[in-house]
C-alpha positions, -999 to 999 in steps of 0.1 A, spaced: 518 129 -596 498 102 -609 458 99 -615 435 72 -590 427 43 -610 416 14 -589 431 -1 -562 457 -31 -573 451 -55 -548 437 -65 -510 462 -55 -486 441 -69 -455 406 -72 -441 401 -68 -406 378 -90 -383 371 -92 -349 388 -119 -323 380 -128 -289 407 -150 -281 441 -140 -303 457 -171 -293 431 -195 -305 428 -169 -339 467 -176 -344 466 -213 -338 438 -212 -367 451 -192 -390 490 -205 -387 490 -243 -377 456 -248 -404 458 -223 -430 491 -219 -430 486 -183 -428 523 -165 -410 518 -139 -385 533 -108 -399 527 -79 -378 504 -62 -354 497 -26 -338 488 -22 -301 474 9 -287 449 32 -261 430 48 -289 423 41 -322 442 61 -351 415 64 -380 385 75 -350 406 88 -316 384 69 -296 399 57 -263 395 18 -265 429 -8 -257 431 -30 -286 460 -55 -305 453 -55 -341 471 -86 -359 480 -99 -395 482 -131 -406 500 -129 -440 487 -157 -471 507 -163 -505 506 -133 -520 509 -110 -497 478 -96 -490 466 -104 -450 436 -111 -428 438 -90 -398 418 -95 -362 412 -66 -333 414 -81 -298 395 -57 -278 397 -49 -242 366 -49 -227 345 -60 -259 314 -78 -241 288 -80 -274 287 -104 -300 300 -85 -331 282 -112 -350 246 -103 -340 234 -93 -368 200 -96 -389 219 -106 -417 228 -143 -425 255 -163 -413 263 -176 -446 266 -139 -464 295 -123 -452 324 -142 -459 359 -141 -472 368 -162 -501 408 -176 -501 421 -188 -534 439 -221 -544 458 -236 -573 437 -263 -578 408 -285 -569 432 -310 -555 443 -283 -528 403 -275 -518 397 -314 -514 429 -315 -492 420 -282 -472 386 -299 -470 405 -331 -453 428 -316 -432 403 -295 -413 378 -320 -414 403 -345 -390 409 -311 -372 371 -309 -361 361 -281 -388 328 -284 -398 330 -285 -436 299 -277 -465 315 -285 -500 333 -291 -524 305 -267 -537 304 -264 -577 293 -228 -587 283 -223 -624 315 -244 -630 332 -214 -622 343 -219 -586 352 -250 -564 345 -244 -532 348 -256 -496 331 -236 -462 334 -234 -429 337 -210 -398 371 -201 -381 370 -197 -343 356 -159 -341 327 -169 -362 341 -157 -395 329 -174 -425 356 -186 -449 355 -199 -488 386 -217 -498 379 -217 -537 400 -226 -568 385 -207 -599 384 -236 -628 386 -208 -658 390 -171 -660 361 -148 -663 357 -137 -695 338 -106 -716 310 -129 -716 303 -133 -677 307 -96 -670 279 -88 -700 260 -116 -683 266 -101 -650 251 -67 -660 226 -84 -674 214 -98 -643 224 -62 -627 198 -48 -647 169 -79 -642 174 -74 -606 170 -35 -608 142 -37 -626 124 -62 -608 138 -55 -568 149 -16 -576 110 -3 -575 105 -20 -541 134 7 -529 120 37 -545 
């Protein structure tokens, strides 16, 4: 038996859908996501709580999926929320800038609202919009690796942001 290290990968994040039909056309005919799999039931698994739900997976390049719960009966916005819009997202990698311009493009003449190409520390390229179940989405191509050097500067602004947000919390 082998030790826990770390997990190797994202096998799937799961969001909630409304409308499966309109998630599929998104995900398949835009992204080019494939439709991979999917669970039906009367109760949930992980909880046993008594709720009908399809739970599907849309598969991207290497493997790893985005999945969506269509739930019977679900009447409340799942995004009402205090938090904003813009925070949670998913970011989706590309090979290149030339694929985020031509993501950017292609759902632009599908009607996609698009902000970006964003520049981020010249780290990331990025391009963002909403798909139809209000999820936010990054489609991003990383222009170099992170190095030694960005995670000692990102503990260093760890620690400034402890130091200066951390005593509010205490």
């Amino acid at each position: 038996m082998t030790g826990f290290d770390r997990p190797r990968g994202l096998n799937h994040v799961a969001y909630v859908t409304r409308d499966t039909a309109a998630t599929k056309r998104f995900y398949t005919e835009l992204l080019g996501f494939r439709l991979v799999g999917y669970a039906m039931d009367d109760s949930v698994g992980s909880t046993g709580e008594p709720m009908t739900f399809l739970h599907t997976f849309f598969e991207m390049g290497d493997g790893s999926c985005i999945a969506f719960f269509e739930i019977e009966g679900l009447d409340a916005d799942h995004h009402d929320s205090p938090l904003p819009r813009w925070a949670p997202h998913i970011a989706l990698s590309l090979d290149s800038l030339e694929e985020v311009e031509a993501a950017r493009d292609r759902l632009v003449e599908a009607g996609i609202e698009v902000k970006g190409v964003v520049d981020h520390e010249g780290i990331w390229s990025s391009i963002y919009f909403f798909d139809p179940n209000g999820v936010r989405l990054e489609l991003t191509y990383q222009n170099r690796p992170l190095n030694d050097d960005d995670a000692a500067a990102a503990e260093k602004a760890v620690r400034a942001w402890q130091d200066e947000h951390g005593a509010a919390r205490a």
